[in-house]
N, C-alpha and C positions, 0 to 999 in steps of 0.2 A: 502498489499505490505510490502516486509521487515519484516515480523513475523517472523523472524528467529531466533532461538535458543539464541544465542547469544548479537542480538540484544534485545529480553524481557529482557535477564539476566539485560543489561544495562538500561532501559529504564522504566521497568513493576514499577506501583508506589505503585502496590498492591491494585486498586482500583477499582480490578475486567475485568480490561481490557481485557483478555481473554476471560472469559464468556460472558460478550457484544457481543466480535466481532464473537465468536461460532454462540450466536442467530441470527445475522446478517447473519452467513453464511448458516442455516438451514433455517432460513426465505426464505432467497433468493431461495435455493433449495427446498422448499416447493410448491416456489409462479413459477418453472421453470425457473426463472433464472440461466444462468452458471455462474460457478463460475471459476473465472482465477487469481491464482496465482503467484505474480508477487516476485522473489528472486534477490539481490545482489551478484554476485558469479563474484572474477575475478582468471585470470590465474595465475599460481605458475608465479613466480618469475614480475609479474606487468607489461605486457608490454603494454597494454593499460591504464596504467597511467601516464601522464605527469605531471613535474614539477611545470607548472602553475596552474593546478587543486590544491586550494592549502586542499580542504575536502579530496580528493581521494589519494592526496599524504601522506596526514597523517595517513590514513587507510593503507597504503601498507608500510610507515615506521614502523608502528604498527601489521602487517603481517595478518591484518585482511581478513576475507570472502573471502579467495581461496579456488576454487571449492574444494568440497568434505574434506573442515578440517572440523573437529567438530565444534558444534556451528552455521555450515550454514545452516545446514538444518530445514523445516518450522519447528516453535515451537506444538510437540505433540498432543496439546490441539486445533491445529485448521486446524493439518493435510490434505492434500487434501483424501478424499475416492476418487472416480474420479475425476478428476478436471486437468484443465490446468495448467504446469507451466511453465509459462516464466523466463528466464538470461537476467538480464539486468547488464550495465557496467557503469552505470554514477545514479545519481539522481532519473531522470523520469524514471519513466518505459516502456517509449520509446524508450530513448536513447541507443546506442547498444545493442536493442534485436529486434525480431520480432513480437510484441505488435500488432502494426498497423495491421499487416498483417492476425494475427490470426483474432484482431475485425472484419476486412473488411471481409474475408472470410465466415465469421456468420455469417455476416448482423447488425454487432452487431452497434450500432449508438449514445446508451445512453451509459453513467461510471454510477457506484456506489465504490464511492473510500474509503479505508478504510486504514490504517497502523501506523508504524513507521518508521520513525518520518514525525511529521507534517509540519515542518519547513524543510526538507530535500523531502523525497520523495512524499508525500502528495502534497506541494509546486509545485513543480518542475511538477510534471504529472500533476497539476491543470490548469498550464499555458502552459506544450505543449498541453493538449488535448481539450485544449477553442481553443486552437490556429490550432489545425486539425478541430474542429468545432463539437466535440464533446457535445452532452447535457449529464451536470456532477450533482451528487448528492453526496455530502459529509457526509457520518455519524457522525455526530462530536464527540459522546464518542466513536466511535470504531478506532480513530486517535490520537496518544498519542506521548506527542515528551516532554524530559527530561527539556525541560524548559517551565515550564506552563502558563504564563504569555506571552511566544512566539504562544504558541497553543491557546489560548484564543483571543491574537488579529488576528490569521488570520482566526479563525472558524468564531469569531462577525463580525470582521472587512472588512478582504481581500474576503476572500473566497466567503462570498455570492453575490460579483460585479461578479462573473464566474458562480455559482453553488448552487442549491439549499442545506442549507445545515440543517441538521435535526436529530434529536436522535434515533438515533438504534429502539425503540420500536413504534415511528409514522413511520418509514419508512414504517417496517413489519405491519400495520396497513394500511400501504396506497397498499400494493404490495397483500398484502392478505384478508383484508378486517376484523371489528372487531370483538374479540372475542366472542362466544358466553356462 
């Protein structure tokens, strides 16, 4: 979620975060899992942003993530080859798009959630998708959020009262079974 160009530029700590959440994605597509990508994209001139939003207003002060500027599109290195991609307008990756819709339509029942930021969209999708009654699983090195001490209490902390949460390389261990 939010792997966008622009968004690594700000966020990547250089600690490899790319190549994790690659093998997470090939994992996944290994073991059959789909893969759904989920992007931040709003309209030119903001109109679905309001003044009490006070994150989303500071993005649109800042003229950030309107569809189709440079910078929104997913970062290169973890591009979709097939794959789904979701607009979403808020936070969650619920919130103004049609997430729900696509899941429901697959059958789809469990998350495996991955992005940036953690504290931001990771967050947010964590607690509407307990709250649609989703069963979630957090890759905790493939979610990286610019303050690490914020990532850290909600990986140890929050997160596992909703979701199991686990390192890129036991996931891919448990979905595909161990190397030989």
């Amino acid at each position: 979620m939010d792997v966008q160009r622009a968004i690594v530029d700000i966020a990547d700590d250089g600690s490899g975060y790319l190549s994790r959440l690659r093998r997470a994605i090939d994992g996944a597509r290994a073991a059959g899992i789909p893969v759904i990508y989920v992007v931040i994209a709003l309209r030119p001139g903001f109109p679905e942003v309001g003044t009490r939003n006070r994150a989303l207003a500071a993005v649109a002060q800042a003229g950030l993530y309107v569809e189709g500027a440079p910078g929104t599109e997913i970062h290169p290195e973890v591009a979709p080859r097939p794959g789904v991609v979701v607009t979403k307008r808020r936070a969650s990756a619920f919130s103004g798009s049609d997430l729900d819709v696509v899941l429901r339509a697959r059958g789809i029942d469990s998350l495996v959630l991955t992005g940036i930021a953690t504290s931001a969209v990771v967050l947010s999708t964590v607690c509407q998708a307990n709250d649609l009654d989703f069963g979630l699983t957090v890759l905790a090195d493939a979610c990286l959020d610019t303050d690490p001490e914020v990532h850290r209490v909600l990986i140890e902390r929050l997160f596992p009262q909703w979701a199991d949460v686990v390192a890129v390389e036991e996931w891919i261990e448990s979905v595909s079974g161990p190397a030989t």
